[in-house]
FIMAR-731403 format. One record per residue (C-alpha): x, z, y; residue in one letter. Coordinates in pm, 1 decimal. Layout:
REM FIMAR-731403
+----------+----------+----------+------+
|     east |       up |    north | type |
+----------+----------+----------+------+
|        X |        Z |        Y |    A |
...
+----------+----------+----------+------+
REM end
This chain:
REM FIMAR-731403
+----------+----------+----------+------+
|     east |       up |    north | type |
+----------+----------+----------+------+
|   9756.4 |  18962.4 |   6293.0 |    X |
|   9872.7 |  19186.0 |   6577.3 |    X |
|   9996.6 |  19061.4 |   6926.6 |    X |
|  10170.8 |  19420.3 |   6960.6 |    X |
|  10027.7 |  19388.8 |   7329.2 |    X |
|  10073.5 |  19737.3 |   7476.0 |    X |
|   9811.7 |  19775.3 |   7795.4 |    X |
|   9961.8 |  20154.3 |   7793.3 |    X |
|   9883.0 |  20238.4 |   8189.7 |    X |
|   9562.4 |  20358.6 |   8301.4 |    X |
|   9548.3 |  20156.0 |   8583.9 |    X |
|   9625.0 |  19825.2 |   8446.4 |    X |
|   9351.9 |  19573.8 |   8337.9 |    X |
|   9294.0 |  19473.6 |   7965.8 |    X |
|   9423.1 |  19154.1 |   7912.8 |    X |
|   9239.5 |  18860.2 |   7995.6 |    X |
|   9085.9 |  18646.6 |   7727.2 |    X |
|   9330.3 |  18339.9 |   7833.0 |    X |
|   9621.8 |  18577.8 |   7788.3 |    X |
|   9534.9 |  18676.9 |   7431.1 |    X |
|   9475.3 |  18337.8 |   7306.6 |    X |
|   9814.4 |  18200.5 |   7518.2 |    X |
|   9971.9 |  18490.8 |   7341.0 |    X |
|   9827.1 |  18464.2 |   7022.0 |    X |
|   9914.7 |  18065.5 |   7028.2 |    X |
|  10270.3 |  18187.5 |   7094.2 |    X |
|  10348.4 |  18429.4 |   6834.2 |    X |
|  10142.9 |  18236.0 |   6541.8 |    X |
|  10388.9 |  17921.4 |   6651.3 |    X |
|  10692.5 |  18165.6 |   6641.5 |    X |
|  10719.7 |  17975.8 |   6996.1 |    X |
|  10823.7 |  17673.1 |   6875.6 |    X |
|  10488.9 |  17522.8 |   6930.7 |    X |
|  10369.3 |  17769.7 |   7188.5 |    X |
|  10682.1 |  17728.3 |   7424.7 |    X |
|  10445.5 |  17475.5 |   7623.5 |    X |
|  10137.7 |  17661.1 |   7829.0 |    X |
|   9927.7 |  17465.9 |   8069.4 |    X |
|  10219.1 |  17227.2 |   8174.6 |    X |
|  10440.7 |  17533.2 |   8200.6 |    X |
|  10782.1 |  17620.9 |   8034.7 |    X |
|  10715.9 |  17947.4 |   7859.6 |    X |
|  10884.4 |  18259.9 |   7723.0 |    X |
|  10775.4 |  18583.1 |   7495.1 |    X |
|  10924.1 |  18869.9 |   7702.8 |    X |
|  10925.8 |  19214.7 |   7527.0 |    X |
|  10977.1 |  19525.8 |   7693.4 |    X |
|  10897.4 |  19923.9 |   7637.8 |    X |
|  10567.6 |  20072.0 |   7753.2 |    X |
|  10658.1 |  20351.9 |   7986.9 |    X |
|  10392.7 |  20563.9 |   7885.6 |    X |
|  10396.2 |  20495.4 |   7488.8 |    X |
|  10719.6 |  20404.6 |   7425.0 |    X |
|  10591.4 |  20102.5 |   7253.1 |    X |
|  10660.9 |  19704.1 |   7222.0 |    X |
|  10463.0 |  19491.7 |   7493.4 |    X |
|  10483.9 |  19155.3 |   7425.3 |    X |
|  10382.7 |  18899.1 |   7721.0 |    X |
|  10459.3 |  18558.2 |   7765.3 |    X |
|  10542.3 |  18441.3 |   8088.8 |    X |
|  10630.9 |  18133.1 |   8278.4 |    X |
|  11014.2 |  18134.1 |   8329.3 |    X |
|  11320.7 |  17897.4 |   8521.4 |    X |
|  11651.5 |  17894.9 |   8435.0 |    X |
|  11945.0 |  17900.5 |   8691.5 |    X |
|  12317.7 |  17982.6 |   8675.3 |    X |
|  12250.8 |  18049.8 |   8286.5 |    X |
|  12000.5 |  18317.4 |   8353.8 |    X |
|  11639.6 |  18337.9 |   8274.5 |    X |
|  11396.4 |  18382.0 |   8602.9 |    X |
|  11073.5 |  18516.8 |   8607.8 |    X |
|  10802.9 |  18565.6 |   8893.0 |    X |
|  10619.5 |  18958.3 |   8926.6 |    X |
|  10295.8 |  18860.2 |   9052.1 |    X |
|  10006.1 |  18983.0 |   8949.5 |    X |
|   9826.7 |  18677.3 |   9188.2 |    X |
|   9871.9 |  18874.2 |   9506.8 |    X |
|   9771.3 |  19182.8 |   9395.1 |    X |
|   9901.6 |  19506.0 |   9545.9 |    X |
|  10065.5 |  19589.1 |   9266.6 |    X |
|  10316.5 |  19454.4 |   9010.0 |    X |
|  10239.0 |  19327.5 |   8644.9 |    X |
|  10316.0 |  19613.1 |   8408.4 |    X |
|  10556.7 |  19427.5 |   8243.6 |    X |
|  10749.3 |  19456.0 |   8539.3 |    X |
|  10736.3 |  19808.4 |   8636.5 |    X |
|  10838.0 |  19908.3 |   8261.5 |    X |
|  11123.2 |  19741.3 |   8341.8 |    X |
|  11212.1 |  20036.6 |   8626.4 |    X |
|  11226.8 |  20262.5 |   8304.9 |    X |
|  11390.7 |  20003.1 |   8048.0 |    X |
|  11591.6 |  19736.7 |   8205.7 |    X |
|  11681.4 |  19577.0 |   7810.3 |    X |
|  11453.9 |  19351.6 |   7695.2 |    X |
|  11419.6 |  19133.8 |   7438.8 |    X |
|  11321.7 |  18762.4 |   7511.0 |    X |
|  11209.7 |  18479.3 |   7251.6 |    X |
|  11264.0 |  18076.9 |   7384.8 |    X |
|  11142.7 |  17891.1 |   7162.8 |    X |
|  11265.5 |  17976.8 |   6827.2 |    X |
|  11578.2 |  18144.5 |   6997.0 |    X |
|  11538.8 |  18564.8 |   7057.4 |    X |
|  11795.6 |  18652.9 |   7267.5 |    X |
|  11857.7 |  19000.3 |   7428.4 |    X |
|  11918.2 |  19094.6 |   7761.4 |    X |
|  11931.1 |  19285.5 |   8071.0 |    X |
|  11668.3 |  19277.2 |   8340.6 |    X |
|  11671.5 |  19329.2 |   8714.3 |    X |
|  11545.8 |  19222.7 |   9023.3 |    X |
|  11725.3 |  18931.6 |   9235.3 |    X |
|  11945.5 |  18992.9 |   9525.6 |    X |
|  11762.1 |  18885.1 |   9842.2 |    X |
|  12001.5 |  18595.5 |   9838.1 |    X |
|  11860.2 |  18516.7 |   9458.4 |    X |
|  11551.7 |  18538.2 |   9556.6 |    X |
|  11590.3 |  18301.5 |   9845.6 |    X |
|  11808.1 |  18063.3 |   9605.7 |    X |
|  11559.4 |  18104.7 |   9306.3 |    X |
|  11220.6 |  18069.5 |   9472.2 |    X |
|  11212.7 |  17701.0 |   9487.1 |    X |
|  11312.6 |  17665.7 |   9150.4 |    X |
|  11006.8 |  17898.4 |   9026.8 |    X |
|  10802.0 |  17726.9 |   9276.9 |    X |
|  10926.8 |  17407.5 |   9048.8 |    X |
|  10783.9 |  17534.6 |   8703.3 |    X |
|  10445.1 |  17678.0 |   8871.5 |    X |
|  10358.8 |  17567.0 |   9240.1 |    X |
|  10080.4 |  17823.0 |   9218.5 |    X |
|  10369.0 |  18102.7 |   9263.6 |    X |
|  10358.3 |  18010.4 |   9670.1 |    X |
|   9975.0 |  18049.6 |   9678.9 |    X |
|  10051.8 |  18403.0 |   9524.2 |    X |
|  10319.4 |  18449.3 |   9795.2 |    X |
|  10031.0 |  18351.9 |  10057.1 |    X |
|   9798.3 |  18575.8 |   9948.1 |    X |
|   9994.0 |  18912.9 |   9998.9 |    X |
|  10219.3 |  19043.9 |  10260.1 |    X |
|  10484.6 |  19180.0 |  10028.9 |    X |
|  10762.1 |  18957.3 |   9878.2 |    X |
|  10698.5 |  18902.9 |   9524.4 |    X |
|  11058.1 |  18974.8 |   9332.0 |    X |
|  11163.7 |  18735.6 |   9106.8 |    X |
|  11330.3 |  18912.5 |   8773.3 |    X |
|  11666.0 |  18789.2 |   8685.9 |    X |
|  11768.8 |  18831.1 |   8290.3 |    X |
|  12114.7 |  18822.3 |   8194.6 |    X |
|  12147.0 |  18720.8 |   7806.6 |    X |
|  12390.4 |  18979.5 |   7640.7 |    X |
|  12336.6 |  18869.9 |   7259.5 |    X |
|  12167.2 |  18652.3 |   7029.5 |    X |
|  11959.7 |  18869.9 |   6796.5 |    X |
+----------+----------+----------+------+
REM end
């Protein structure tokens, strides 16, 4: 089986062993059974590698707010962002899987009045997101995906 994971930056970190395993959980459920991850609500996100052009598959913990799908870009105070989020500077469509539902859609980052509307309820589906806040001095943007089509 293939997780289609695409660690294409030089920079970035292979993926953790936990990530694998949450990922491979994921995609062998199709995400019906998968959808639940260490209390958390969670979603397969797809987007393009930047430097290969290729599928990256991550899940990630998500909220949902004025029928949009929110996600966190932390990287656990890092200094810089996941790569899923900076390949979404080069290729704002994305593909995202709920469940058994793959959707399409169109990613960007929140308005600073989103992000000070949307915080709490990310806070809500994974507290840890204001230790992450704590430990950096930057504000850590919250991704806002606007379905477009069911695929």
């Amino acid at each position: 089986m293939t997780t289609d994971i695409d660690w294409d930056h030089p920079t970035d970190p292979k993926p953790g062993s936990w990530q694998l395993d949450h990922l491979r959980q994921y995609v062998e459920s199709n995400g019906a059974e998968g959808h639940e991850w260490r209390g958390t609500r969670t979603l397969l996100l797809t987007t393009v590698g930047r430097v290969s052009g290729r599928p990256v598959r991550t899940p990630l913990i998500y909220g949902e707010a004025d029928g949009r799908y929110l996600l966190v870009a932390s990287k656990g105070g890092a200094p810089e962002h996941p790569l899923w989020y900076r390949n979404l500077t080069a290729h704002p469509e994305v593909r995202i899987q709920v469940g058994p539902e793959v959707m399409q859609g169109t990613a960007r980052t929140a308005t600073p009045e989103e992000q000070r509307a949307y915080w709490p309820v990310m806070v809500g589906e994974w507290p840890a997101y204001d230790e992450y806040q704590a430990q950096t001095d930057r504000a850590i943007p919250i991704v806002v995906i606007e379905p477009t089509r069911v695929g």
